[in-house]
C-alpha positions as CSV (number, residue, x, y, z in Angstrom):
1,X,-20.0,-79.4,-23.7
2,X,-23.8,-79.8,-22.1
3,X,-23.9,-82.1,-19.2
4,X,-26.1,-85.1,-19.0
5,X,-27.5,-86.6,-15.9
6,X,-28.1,-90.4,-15.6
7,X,-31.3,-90.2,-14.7
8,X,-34.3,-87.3,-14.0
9,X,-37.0,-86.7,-12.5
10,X,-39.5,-83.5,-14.4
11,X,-41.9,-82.4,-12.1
12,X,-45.2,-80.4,-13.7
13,X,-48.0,-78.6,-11.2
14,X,-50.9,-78.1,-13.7
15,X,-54.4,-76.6,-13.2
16,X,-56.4,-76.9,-15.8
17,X,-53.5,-77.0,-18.9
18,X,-54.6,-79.1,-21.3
19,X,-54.1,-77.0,-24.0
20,X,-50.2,-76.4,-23.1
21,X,-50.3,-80.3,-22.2
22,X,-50.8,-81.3,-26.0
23,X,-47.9,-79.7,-27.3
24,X,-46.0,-79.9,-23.8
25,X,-45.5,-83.8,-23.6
26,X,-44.5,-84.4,-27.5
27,X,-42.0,-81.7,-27.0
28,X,-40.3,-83.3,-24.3
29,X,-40.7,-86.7,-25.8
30,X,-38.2,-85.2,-27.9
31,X,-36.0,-82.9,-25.5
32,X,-35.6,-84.9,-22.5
33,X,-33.7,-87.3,-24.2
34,X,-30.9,-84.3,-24.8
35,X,-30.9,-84.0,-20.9
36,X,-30.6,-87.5,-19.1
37,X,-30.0,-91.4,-20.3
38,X,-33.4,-92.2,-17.9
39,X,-36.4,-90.3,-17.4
40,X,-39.9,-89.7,-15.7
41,X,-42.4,-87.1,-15.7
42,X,-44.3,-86.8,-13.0
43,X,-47.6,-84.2,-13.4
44,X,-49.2,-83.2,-10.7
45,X,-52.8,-82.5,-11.7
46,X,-54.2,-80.3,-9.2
47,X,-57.7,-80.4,-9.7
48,X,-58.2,-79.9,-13.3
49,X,-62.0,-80.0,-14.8
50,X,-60.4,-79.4,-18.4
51,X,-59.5,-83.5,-18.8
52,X,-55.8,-82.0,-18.4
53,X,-54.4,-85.7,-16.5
54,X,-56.3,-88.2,-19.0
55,X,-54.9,-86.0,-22.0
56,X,-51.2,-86.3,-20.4
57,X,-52.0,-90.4,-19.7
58,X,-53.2,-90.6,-23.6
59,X,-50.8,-88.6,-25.1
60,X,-47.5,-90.5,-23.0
61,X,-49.2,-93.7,-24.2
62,X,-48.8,-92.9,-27.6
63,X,-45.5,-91.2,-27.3
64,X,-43.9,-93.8,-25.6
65,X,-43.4,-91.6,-22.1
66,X,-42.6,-92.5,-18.4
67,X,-45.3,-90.9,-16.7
68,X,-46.5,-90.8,-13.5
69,X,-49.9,-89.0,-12.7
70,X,-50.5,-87.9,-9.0
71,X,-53.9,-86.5,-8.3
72,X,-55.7,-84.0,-6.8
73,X,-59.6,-84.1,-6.4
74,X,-59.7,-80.1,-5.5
75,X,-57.1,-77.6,-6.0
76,X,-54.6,-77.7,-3.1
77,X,-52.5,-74.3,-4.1
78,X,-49.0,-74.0,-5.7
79,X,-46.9,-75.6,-3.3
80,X,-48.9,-78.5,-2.2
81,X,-48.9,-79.0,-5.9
82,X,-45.0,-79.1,-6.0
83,X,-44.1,-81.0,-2.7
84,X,-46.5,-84.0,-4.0
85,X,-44.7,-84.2,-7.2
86,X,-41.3,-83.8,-5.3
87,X,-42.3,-86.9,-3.4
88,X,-43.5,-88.6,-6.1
89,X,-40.1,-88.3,-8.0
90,X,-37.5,-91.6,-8.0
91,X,-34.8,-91.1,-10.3
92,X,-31.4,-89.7,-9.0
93,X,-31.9,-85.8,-9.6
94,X,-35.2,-84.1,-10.0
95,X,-36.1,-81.2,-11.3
96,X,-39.4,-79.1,-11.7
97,X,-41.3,-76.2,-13.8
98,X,-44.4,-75.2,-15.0
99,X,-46.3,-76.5,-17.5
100,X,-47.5,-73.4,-19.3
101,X,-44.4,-72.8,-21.5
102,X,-43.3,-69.8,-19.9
103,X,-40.0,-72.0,-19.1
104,X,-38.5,-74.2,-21.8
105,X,-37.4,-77.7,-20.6
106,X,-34.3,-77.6,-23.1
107,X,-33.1,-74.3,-21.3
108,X,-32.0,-77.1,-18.1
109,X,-29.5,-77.6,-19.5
110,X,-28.0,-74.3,-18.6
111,X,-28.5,-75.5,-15.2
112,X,-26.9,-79.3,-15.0
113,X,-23.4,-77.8,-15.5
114,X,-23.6,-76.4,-12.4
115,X,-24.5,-79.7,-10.4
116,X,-20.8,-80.4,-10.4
117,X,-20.2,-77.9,-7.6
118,X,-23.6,-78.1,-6.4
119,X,-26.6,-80.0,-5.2
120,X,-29.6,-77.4,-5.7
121,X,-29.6,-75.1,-9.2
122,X,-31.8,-72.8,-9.4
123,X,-33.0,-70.4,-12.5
124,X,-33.4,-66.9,-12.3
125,X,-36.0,-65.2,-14.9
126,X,-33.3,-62.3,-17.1
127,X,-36.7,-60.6,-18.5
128,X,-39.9,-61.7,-17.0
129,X,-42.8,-61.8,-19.5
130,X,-45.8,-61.6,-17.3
131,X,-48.7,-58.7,-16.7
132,X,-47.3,-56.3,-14.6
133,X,-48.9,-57.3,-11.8
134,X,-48.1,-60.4,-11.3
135,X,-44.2,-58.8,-11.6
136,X,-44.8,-56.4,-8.9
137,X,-46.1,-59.4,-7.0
138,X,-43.4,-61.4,-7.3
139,X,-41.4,-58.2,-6.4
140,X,-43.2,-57.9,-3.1
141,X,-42.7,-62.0,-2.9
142,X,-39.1,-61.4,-3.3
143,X,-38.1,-58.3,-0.7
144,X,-40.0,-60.3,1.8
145,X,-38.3,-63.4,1.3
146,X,-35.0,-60.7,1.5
147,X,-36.1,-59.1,4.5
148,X,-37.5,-61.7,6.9
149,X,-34.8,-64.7,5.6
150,X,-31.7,-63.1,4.4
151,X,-31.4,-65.7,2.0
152,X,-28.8,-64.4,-0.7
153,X,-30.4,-65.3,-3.6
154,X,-32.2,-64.0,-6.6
155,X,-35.9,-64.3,-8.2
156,X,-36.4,-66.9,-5.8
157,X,-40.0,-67.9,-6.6
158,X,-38.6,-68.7,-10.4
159,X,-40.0,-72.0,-11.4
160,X,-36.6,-73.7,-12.8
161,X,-34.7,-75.6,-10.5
162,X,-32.8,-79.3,-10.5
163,X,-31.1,-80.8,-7.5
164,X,-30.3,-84.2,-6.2
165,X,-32.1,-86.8,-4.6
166,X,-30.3,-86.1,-1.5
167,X,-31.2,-82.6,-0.9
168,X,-34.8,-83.4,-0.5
169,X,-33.9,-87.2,0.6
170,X,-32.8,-84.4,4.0
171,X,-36.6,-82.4,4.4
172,X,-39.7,-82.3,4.8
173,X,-41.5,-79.9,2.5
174,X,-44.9,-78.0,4.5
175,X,-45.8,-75.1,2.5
176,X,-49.3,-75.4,0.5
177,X,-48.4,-71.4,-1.5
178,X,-45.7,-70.3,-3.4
179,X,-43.6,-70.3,-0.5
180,X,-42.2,-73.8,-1.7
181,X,-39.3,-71.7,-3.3
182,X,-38.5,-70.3,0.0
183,X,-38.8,-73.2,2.1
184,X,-37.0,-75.6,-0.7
185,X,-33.9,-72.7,-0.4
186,X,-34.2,-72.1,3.4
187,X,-33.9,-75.8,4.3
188,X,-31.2,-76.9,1.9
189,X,-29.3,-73.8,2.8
190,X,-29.6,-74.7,6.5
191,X,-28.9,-78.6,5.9
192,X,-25.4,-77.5,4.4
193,X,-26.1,-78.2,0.7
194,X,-24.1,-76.0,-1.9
195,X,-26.7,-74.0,-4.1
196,X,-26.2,-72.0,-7.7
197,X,-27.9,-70.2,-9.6
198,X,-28.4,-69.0,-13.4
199,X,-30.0,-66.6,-15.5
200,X,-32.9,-68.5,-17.9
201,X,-34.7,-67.0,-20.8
202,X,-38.8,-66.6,-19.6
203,X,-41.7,-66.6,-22.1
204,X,-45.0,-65.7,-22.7
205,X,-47.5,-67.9,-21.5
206,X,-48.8,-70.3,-24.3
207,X,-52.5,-70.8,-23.4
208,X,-54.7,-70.5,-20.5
209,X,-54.3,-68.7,-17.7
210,X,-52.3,-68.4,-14.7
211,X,-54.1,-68.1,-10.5
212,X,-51.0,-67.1,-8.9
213,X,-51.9,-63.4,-8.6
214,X,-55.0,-63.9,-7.1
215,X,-56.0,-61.6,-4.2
216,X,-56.6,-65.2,-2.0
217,X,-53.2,-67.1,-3.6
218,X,-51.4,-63.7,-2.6
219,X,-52.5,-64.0,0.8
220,X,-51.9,-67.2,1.4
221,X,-48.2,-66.8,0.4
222,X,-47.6,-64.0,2.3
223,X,-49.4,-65.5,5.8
224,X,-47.2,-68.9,5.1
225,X,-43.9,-66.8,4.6
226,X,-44.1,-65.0,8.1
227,X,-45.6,-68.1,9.6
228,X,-42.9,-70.3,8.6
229,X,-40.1,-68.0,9.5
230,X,-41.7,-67.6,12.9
231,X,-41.5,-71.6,13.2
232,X,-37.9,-72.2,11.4
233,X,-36.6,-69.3,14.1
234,X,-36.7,-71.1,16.8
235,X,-35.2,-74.0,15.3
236,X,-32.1,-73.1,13.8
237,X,-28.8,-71.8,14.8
238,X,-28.1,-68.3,15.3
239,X,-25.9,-68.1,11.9
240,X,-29.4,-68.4,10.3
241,X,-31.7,-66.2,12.2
C-alpha cells in the first residue's frame, strides 16, 4: 500500500526551464494529488531570461495549483537555489527535485514509506542517464564527500529527497553549490535524525540544458565541500570528525 502524507511541500530550482515547466506543472496537477491530501509547489526561479516563473504563475492559474514563486534577479548557484525554496516551504514534510524531468515526481512515493522509521529519505539514481561527464563529476563529488565526511550514504548529490519539517525546523542551510546534498545529510546526521535511502529510476533530460558541470559550478562545489568540513570540524563531537 503507497503511503500518503497530509500535507507537502515540492520544492523546484529552475534556470531557464520553461520548456520542462509546460508539461511539468500539468503533470503534477495530476500526480501530487496521489502523494498528499494538501499541497504546495514552491519554484525557485533562479534567474531565468526564458519567462520560466510567469509561465509557472500562468499555467498554476489555470490549473488550479498552490504555487509559490520565490525569485532570483541573477543566478545564485544550485544550492542557494534549494535552501531558498527549503525556507519557503510550509506544509508538514517537504520534499525537492529538479525540474527538468530527469526525476519523476510519482516515483516519491517509493520514498514516503520510508518516513515511518525515518525523518530524511533520500533517492539514490540505479542507472544515471546523463553525458559521461557530468557522471564522472558527480563521481569525483561523491568520493569526496566519502573521504573528507565519512557519511555512509550513497549518490549523495541525487536530487530526490523528502523529510519533515523538523529536520530542517533544526538548521541552518549555508551552501550556495551542490554541496546542499552534503550539508542537508551532514547536519541532520549530526542533529540525531534517522535517514533512509532508496534506489529511484533517472531519466533523460526533457529539454534544455543542464550548468552543473561547468568548469566554474565544479569549482565552486569542490572549494565549499573542503571549506565547510574545515568549519563543521571544529564544531562537532569527536564521533563525527
Amino acid at each position: 500500500m503507497t503511503a500518503r502524507l497530509p500535507e507537502l511541500s515540492l520544492v523546484l530550482p529552475a534556470h531557464n526551464e520553461v520548456e520542462n515547466i509546460r508539461w511539468l506543472l500539468p503533470h503534477l496537477a495530476t500526480t501530487l494529488p496521489t502523494l498528499a491530501d494538501r499541497f504546495e509547489v514552491v519554484l525557485v526561479d533562479d534567474g531565468s531570461t526564458d519567462g520560466s516563473g510567469a509561465t509557472a504563475t500562468e499555467l498554476a492559474t489555470q490549473l488550479g495549483m498552490e504555487l509559490h514563486i520565490v525569485r532570483h534577479e541573477r543566478k545564485s548557484g544550485y544550492g542557494a537555489t534549494v535552501g531558498d525554496g527549503l525556507r519557503a516551504a510550509r506544509l508538514s514534510h517537504v520534499a525537492f527535485t529538479d525540474a527538468d524531468g530527469q526525476f519523476e515526481v510519482a516515483d516519491l512515493a517509493l520514498l514516503l514509506p520510508l518516513l515511518a522509521d525515518a525523518d530524511l529519505v533520500g533517492g539514490w539514481r540505479e542507472e544515471r542517464n546523463d553525458a559521461a561527464m557530468r557522471s564522472v563529476v558527480s563521481w569525483v563529488f561523491n568520493t569526496l564527500v566519502l573521504l573528507l565526511y565519512r557519511l555512509p550514504y550513497r549518490d549523495i548529490d541525487c536530487a530526490m529527497k523528502v523529510m519533515r519539517r523538523e529536520v530542517l525546523d533544526s538548521m541552518e542551510l549555508h551552501a550556495r553549490s551542490a554541496l546542499i546534498n552534503t550539508e542537508l545529510y551532514y547536519k541532520a546526521r549530526y542533529a540525531g535524525f534517522r535517514i533512509a535511502q532508496h534506489a529511484v529510476p533517472h531519466h533523460p533530460r526533457r529539454a534544455g540544458r543542464r550548468s552543473g558541470a561547468r568548469p566554474r559550478a565544479i569549482a565552486r562545489a569542490i572549494k565549499e565541500l573542503i571549506v565547510f568540513r574545515w568549519t563543521m570540524r571544529r564544531s562537532l563531537p569527536n564521533r563525527l570528525q
